[in-house]
BAVEXBA-11697 format. One record per atom (N, C-alpha, C, O): residue in three letters; x, y, z. Coordinates in steps of 0.02 Angstrom, whole numbers, plus 50000, padded with zeros to 5 digits. Layout:
% residues N
ALAXYZ/...
//
This chain:
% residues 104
UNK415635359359443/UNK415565354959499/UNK416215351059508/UNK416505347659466/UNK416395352059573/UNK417135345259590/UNK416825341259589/UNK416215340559588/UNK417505335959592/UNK417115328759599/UNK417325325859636/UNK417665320759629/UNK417105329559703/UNK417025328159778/UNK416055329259771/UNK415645325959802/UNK415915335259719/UNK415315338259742/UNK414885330859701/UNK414525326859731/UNK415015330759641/UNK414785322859602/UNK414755317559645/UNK414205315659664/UNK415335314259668/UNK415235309159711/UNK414855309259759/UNK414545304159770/UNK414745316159812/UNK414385314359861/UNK413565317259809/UNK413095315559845/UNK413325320059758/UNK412735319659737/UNK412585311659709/UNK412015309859693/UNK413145307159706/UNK412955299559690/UNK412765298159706/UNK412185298559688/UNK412935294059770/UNK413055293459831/UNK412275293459887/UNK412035288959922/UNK412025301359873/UNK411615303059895/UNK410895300759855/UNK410385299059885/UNK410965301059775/UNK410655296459741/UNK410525290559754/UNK409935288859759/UNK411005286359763/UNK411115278159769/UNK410675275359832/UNK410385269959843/UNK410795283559879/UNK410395281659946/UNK409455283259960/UNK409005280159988/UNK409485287959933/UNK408705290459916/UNK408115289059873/UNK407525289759889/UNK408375286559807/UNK408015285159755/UNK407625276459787/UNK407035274959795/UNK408235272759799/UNK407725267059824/UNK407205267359884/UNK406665264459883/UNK407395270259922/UNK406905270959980/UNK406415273859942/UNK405925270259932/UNK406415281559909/UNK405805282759871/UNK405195279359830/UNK404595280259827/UNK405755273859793/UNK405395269659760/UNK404895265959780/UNK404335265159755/UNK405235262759849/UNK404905258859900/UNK404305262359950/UNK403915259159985/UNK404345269459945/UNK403685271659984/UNK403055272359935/UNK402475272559954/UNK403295272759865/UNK402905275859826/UNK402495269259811/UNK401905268959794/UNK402965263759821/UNK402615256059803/UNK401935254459862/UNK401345252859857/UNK402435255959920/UNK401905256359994/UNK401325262759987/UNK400735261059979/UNK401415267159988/UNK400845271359977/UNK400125269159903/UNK399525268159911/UNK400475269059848/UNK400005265359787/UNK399555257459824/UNK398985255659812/UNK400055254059867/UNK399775246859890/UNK399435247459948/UNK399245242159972/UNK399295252559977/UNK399135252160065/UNK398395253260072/UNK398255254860130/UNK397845252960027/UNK397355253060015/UNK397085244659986/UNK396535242159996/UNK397505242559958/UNK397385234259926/UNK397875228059970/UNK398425225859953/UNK397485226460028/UNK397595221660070/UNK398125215360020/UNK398555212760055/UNK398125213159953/UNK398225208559907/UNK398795211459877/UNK399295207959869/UNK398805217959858/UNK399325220859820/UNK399775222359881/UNK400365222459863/UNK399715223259926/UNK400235224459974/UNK400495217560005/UNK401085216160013/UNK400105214660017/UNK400495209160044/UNK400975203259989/UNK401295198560012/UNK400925204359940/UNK401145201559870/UNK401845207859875/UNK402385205059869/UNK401905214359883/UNK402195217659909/UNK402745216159942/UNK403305215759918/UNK402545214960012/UNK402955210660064/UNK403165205760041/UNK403745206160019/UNK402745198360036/UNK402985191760009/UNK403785193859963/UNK404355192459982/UNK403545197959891/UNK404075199759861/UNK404935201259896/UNK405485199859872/UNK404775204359955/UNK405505207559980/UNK405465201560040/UNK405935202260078/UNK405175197960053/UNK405295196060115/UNK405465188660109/UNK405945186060137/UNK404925184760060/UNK404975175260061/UNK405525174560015/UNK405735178059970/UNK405675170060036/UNK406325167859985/UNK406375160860034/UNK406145159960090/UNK406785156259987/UNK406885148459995/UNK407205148160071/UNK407055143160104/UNK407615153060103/UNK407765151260160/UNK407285153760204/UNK407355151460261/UNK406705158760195/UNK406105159160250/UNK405965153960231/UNK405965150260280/UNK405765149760163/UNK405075145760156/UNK405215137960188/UNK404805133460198/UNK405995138060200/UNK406175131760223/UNK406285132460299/UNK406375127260332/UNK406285137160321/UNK406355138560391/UNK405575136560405/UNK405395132460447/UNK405115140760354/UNK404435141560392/UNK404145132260412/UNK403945129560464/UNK404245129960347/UNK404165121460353/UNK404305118660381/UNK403925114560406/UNK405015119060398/UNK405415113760455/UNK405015117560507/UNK404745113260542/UNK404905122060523/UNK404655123960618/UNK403925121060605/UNK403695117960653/UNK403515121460549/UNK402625119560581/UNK402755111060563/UNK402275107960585/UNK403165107360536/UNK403255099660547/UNK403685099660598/UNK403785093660606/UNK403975102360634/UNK404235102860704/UNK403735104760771/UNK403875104160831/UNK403295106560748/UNK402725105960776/UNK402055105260759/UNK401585109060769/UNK402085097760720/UNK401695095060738/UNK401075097460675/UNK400495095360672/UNK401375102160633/UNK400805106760593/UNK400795104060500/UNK400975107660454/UNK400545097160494/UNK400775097160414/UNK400445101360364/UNK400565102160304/UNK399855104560414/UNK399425108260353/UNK399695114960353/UNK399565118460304/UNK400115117660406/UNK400325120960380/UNK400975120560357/UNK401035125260318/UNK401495117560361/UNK401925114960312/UNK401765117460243/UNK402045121960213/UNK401115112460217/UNK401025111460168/UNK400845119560114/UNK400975120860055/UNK400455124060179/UNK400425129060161/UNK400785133360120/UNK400615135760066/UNK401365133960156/UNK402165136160166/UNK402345132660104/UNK402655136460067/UNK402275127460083/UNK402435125560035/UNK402095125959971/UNK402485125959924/UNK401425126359953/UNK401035127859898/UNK401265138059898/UNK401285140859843/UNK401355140659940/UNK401565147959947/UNK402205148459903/UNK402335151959854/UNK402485144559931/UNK403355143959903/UNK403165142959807/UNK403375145859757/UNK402815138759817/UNK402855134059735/UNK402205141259691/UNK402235142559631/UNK401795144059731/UNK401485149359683/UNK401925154559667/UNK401785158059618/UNK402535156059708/UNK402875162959698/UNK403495157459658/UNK403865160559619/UNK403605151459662/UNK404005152059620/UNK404765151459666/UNK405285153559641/UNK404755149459712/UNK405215148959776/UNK405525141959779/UNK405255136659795/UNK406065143159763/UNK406265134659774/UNK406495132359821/UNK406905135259857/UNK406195124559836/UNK406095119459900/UNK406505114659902/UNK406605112359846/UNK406825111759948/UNK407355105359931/UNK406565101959901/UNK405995103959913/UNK406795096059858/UNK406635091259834/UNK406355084359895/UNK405955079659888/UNK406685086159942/UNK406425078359990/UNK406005082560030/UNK405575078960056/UNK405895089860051/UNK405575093060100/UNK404825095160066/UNK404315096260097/UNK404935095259984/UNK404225093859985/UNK403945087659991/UNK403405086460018/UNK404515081459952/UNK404165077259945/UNK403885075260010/UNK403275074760013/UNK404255074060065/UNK404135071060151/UNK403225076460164/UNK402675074360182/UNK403425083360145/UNK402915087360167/UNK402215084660133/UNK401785082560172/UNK402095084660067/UNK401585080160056/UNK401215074860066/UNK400615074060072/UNK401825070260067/UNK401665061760096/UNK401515062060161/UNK401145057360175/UNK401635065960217/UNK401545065960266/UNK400645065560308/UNK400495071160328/UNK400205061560319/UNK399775062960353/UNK399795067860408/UNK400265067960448/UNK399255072460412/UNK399165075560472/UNK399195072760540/UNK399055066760538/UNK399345074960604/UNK399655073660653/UNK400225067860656/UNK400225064260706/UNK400675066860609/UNK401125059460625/UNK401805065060614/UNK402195063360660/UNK401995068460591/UNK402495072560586/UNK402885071760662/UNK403415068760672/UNK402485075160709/UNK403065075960788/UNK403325068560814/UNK403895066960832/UNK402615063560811/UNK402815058260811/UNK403365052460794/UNK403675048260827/UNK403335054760715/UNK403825051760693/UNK404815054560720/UNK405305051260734/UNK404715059860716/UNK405295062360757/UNK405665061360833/UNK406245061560853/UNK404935060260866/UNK405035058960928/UNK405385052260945/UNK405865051060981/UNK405005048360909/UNK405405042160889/UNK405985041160850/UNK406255035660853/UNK406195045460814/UNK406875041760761/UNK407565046960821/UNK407615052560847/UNK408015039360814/UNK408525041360875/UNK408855046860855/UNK409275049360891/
//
């Protein structure tokens, strides 16, 4: 074998094997509503969805779900600024838009 023929069988490795991996994960999970979406979560939440997701539902107006977004974050293990949970907790339901609307 050259190793023109090696590199591009790498190559071709490097590109195939993960996608495989990843259907074989989706096909085993696509029957268990729980195992698949733990699935997703895995490739998808991370600290900059979970802080995006927070700031938009206390941007409107949503602390429960904020808070959601945030007990989600803290079960997977996702880390949160420190003042965005704390504000997200302390916060009563409906005073969130309020308070914004008001601060200059």
């Amino acid at each position: 074998m050259t190793c023109g023929s090696s590199c591009a069988c790498a190559i071709g490795t490097l590109t195939v094997v993960p996608r495989g991996i990843e259907a074989e994960a989706l096909l085993y999970a696509q029957d268990d509503p729980v195992l698949l979406s733990d699935h997703r979560l895995d490739r998808a939440f991370n600290a900059i969805v979970a802080s995006r997701e927070i700031e938009a539902a206390l941007a409107a107006d949503d602390a429960e779900l904020a808070k959601s977004f945030l007990d989600l974050a803290g079960d997977r293990h996702v880390p949160v600024d420190p003042a965005v949970h704390v504000y997200t907790t302390r916060v009563p339901v409906g005073v969130v838009g309020r308070r914004r609307m008001l601060s200059p």
